[in-house]
VOGU-3710 file (C-alpha; in Angstrom, 3 decimals, decimal comma):
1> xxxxxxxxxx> -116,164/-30,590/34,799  -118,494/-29,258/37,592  -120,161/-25,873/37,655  -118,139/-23,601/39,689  -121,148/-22,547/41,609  -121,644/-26,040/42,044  -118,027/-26,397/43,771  -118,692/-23,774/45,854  -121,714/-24,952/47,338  -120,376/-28,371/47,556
11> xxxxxxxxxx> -116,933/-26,945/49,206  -118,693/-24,787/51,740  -121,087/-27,716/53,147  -117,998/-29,736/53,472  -116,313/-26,976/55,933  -119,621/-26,767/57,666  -119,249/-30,291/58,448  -115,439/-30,517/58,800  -114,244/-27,335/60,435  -114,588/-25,390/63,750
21> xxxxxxxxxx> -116,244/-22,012/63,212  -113,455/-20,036/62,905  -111,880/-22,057/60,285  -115,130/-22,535/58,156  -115,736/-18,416/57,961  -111,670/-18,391/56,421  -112,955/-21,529/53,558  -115,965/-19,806/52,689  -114,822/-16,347/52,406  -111,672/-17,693/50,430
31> xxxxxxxxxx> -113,979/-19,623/48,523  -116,682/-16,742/47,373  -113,491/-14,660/46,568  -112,744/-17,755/43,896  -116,313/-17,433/42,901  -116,526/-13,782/41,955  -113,376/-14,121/39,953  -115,757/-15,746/37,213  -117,250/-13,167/35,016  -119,970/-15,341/34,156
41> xxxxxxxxxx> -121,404/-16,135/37,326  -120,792/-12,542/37,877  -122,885/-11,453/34,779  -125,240/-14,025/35,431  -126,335/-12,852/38,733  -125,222/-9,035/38,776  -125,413/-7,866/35,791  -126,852/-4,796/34,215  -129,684/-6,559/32,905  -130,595/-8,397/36,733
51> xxxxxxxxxx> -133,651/-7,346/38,595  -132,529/-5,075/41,555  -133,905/-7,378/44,718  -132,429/-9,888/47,226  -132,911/-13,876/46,132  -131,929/-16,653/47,319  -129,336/-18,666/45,513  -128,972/-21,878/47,231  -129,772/-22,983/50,274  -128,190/-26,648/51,543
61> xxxxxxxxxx> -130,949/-28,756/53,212  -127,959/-30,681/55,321  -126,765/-27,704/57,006  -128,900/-24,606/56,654  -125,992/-22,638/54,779  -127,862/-19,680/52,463  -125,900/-17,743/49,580  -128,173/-14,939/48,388  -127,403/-12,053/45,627  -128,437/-8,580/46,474
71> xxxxxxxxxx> -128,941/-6,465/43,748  -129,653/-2,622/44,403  -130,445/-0,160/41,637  -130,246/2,740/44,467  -127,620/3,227/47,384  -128,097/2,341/50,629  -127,074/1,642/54,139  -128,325/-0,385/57,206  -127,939/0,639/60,626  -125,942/-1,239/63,178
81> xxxxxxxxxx> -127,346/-5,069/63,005  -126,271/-8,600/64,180  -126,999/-11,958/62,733  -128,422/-13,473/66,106  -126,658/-16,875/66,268  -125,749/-16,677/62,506  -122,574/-15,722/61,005  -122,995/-13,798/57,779  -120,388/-13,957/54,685  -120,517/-10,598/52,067
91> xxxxxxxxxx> -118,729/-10,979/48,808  -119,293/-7,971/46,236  -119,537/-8,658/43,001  -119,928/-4,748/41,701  -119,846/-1,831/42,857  -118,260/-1,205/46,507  -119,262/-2,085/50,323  -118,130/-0,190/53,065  -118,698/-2,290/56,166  -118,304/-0,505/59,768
101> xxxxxxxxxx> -117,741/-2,964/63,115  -119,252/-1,221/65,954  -118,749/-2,356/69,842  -121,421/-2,106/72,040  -120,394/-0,079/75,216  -123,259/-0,450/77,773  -123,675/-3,437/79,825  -126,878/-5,019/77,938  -128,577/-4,446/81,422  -131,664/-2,142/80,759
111> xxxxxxxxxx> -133,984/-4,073/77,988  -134,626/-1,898/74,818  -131,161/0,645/75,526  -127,554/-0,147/73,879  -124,819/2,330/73,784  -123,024/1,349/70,284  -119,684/3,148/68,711  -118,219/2,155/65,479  -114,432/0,754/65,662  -113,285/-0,231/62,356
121> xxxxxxxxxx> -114,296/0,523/58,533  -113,496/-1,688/55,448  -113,975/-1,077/51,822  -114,705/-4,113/49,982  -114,428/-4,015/46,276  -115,406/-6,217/43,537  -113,714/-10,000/44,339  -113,071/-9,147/47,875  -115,116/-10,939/50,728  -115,363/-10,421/54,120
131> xxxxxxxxxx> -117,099/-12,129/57,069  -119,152/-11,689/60,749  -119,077/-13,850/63,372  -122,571/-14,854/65,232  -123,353/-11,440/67,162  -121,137/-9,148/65,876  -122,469/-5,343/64,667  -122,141/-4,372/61,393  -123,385/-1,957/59,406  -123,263/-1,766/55,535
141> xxxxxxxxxx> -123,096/1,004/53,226  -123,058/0,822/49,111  -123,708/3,147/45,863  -126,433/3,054/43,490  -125,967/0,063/41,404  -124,070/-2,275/44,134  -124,210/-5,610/43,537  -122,960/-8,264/46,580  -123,115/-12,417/47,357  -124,343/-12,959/51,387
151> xxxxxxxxxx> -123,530/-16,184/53,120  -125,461/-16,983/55,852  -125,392/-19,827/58,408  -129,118/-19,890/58,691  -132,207/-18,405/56,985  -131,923/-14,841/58,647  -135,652/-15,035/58,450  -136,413/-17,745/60,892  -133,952/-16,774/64,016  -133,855/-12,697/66,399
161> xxxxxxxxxx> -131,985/-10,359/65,375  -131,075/-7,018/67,074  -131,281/-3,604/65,106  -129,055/-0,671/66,959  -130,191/3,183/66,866  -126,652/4,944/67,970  -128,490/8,038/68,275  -131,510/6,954/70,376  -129,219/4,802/71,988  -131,966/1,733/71,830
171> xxxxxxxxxx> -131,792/-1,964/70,547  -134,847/-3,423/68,794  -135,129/-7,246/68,425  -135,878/-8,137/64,878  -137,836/-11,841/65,336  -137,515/-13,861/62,452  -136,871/-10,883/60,192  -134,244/-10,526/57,648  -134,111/-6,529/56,586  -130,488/-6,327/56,796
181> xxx> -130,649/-2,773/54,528  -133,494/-0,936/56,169  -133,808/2,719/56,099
//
């Protein structure tokens, strides 16, 4: 019998090939839910004995799909960031997410400003998974000892991003660089 993390990988290049968009966020987040109900891929790559950091756990060579494993010993949270043209998966594995959607209010028109509010908050807990599509705003927010899985549709470090201060009211285009928890 094949290595669940094997299936997984295996399942989510075969939505990536099969499926439209919105369809292949619903298989993969479905998918890494499955995956985090096993205690020993859990253990393997969370557990108390893992080196806090962010790796990379796979990355498919036919369709540029990444699944990393973020492992913080201290809490932390990002500011408002997008993906670029990449959608992003999060499944946590310990500990507890809270991810904020925000909406950007200004019209884009003046290079360097953005006017961002937050609209919704979700909690995600250990098993639970939840997704981005390409360009939307998230921000990210987790406890000392957080562990979470990140699905990616690209290597975040080879495509823009854009990094939102709400307070300066400014937009900063990350190119080619991954941060997504910066402080």
């Amino acid at each position: 019998m094949a290595d669940r993390f094997e299936d997984f990988c295996r399942d989510c290049r075969a939505a990536l090939q099969t499926q439209d968009l919105p369809a292949v966020l619903e298989t993969i987040r479905d998918r890494l839910q499955d995956l985090l109900q096993d205690p020993a891929i859990v253990a393997r790559h969370c557990g108390a004995e893992t080196e806090p950091g962010i790796r990379t756990l796979y990355r498919d060579p036919e369709t540029g799909m990444n699944l990393l494993v973020h492992v913080y010993a201290e809490g932390k949270e990002s500011p408002p960031h997008d993906h670029g043209r990449s959608w992003a998966v999060y499944g946590q594995a310990v500990g507890h997410t809270v991810m904020t959607v925000w909406r950007r209010t200004d019209d884009g028109a003046t290079p360097g400003k953005a006017a961002v509010e937050p609209i919704e908050s979700y909690r995600l807990d250990p098993g639970m998974a939840g997704y981005f599509p390409p360009g939307a705003i998230h921000s990210i927010r987790f406890p000392a000892g957080a562990c979470f899985l990140r699905v990616t549709g690209t290597d975040l470090k080879t495509i823009p991003t854009r990094r939102f201060d709400p307070k300066q009211g400014t937009v900063l285009e990350d190119k080619g660089v991954s941060g997504v928890v910066r402080k």
